[in-house]
C-alpha positions as CSV (number, residue, x, y, z in Angstrom):
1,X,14.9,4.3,6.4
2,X,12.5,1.8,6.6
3,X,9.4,4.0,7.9
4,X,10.5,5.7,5.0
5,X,10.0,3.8,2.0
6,X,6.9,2.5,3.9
7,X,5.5,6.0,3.9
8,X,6.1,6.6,0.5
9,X,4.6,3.2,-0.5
10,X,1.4,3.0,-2.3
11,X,1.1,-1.0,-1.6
12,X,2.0,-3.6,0.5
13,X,5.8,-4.2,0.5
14,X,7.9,-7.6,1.1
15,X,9.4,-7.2,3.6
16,X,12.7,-9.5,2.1
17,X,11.8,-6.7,-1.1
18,X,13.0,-4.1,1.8
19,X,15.7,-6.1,3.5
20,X,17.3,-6.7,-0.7
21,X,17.0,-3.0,-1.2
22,X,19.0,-1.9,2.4
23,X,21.2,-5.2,2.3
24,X,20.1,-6.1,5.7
25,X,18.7,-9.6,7.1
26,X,14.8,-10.6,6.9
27,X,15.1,-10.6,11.1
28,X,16.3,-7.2,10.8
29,X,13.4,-5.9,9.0
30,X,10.7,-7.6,11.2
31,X,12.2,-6.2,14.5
32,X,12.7,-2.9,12.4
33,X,8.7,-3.5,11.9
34,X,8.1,-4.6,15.3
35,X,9.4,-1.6,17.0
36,X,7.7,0.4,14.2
37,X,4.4,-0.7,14.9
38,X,4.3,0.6,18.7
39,X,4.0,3.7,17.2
40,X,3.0,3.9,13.8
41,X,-0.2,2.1,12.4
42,X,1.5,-0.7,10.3
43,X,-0.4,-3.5,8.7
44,X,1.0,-7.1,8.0
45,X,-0.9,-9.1,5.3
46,X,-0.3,-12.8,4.5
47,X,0.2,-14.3,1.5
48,X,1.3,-13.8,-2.1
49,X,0.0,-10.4,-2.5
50,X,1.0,-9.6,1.1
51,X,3.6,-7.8,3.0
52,X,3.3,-4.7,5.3
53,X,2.1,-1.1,4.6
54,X,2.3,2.2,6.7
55,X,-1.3,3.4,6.8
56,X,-1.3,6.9,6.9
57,X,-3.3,10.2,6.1
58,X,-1.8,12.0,3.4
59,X,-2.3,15.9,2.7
60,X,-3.7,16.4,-1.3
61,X,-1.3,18.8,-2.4
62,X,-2.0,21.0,-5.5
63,X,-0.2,23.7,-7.5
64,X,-1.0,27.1,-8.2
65,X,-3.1,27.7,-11.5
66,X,-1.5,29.9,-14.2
67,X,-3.7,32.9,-12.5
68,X,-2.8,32.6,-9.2
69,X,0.8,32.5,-9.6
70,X,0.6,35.6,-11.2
71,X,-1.4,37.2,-9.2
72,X,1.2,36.0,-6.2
73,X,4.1,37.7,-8.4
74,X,1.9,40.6,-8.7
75,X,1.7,40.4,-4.8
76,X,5.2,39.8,-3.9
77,X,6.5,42.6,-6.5
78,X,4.5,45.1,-4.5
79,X,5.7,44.1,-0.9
80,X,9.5,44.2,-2.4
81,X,8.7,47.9,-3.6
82,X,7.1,49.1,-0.6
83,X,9.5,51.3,1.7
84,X,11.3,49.6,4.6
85,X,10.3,51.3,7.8
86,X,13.1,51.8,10.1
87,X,12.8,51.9,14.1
């Protein structure tokens, strides 16, 4: 749960803001973090604005325009008319 939220964060959390929000102890989150960070690249930043953040690579996802989704209908109403071959 915790790589979780960290992967969907977009800043640096708290990490008693996490251990609030799952109703677990601080100590639990930093070994939760600990363990975390041998295989995930996690930052830890002092101070007021600090906390840790899950660095990670994310794809840009994008929707279809109005064209191309009705060009992929077009598409996918032709390949559900087409004859079944049987073997």
């Amino acid at each position: 749960m915790v790589a979780e939220i960290l992967y969907y964060a977009n800043d640096y959390i708290k990490m008693k803001t996490l251990a609030e929000r799952l109703g677990v102890s601080y100590s639990t989150i930093r070994n939760d973090v600990d363990i975390l960070s041998l295989t995930y690249n996690i930052i830890s930043k002092a101070g007021f604005d600090g906390g840790v953040l899950l660095r990670v690579q994310r794809k840009k996802l994008r929707f279809l325009d109005a064209d191309e989704t009705a060009s992929l209908l077009r598409i996918m109403r032709i390949i559900r008319n087409l004859p079944r071959c049987r073997r």
